[in-house]
N, C-alpha and C positions, 0 to 999 in steps of 0.2 A: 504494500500500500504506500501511498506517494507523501510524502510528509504537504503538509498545507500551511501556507503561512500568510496572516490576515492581513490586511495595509488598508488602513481609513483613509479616507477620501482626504488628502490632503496634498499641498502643493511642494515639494522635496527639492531640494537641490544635488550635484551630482554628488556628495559623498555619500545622503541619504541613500541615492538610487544603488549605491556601490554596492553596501550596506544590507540593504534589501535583498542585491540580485549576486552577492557573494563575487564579487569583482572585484577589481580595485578604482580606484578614480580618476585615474588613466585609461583604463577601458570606458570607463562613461565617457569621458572625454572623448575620445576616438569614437565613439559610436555616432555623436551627437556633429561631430563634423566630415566623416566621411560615409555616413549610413542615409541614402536617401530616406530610408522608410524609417525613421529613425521621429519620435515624434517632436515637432516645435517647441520652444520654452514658451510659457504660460506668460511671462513676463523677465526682464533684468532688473535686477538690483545690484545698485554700485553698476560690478562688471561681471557679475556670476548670476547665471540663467537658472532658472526656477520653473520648475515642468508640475504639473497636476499627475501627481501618482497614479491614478485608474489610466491614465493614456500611457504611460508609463508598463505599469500592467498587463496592461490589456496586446501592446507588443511584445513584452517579453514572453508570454506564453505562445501567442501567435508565432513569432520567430523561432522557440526557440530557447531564447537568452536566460529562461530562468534556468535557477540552478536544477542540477542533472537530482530527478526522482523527486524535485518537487516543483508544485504547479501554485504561482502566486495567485490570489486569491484578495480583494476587495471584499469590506464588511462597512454596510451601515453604520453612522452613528446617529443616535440620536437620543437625546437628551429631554426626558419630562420637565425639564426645569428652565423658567424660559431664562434669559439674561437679565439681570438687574442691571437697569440704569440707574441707580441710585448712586450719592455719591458715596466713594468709601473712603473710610477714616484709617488714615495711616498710622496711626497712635503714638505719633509723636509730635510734641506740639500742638497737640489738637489738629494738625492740617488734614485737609480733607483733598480726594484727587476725585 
């Protein structure tokens, strides 16, 4: 049986993906500049590219790239508890953020 490994819906940079897909981050690097079908960064920050993990994902199984006997795997989050906007007290000073 193939080992399974979860990854939430969230946006990774390449050591994340490295990390993830048991490589180094050299090979993300290389994949991401010589792999046409290789997916787009979601956005740059600074100078370092930032991809959504389910596309991510969603190639590495298609290709291939996940690690050998196991098959990446995306899970749900979601949370009953909405966000508080409230302001919160950093307990110093009284200040509040």
């Amino acid at each position: 049986m193939a080992n399974i490994v979860r990854a939430e819906h969230q946006l990774v940079g390449g050591l994340d993906i490295a990390r993830a897909l048991r490589v180094t981050t050299s090979a993300v690097a290389n994949w991401a500049i010589r792999l046409d079908d290789y997916p787009d960064p979601i956005l740059v920050v600074g100078s370092r590219p930032v991809w959504d993990l389910r596309e991510i994902v969603q190639w590495a199984n298609r290709t291939g790239r996940a690690p050998a006997g196991t098959r990446v795997e995306l899970k749900a989050v979601w949370s009953p508890h909405p966000v508080s906007k409230s302001p919160v007290s950093t307990g110093r000073n009284g200040a509040t953020l």
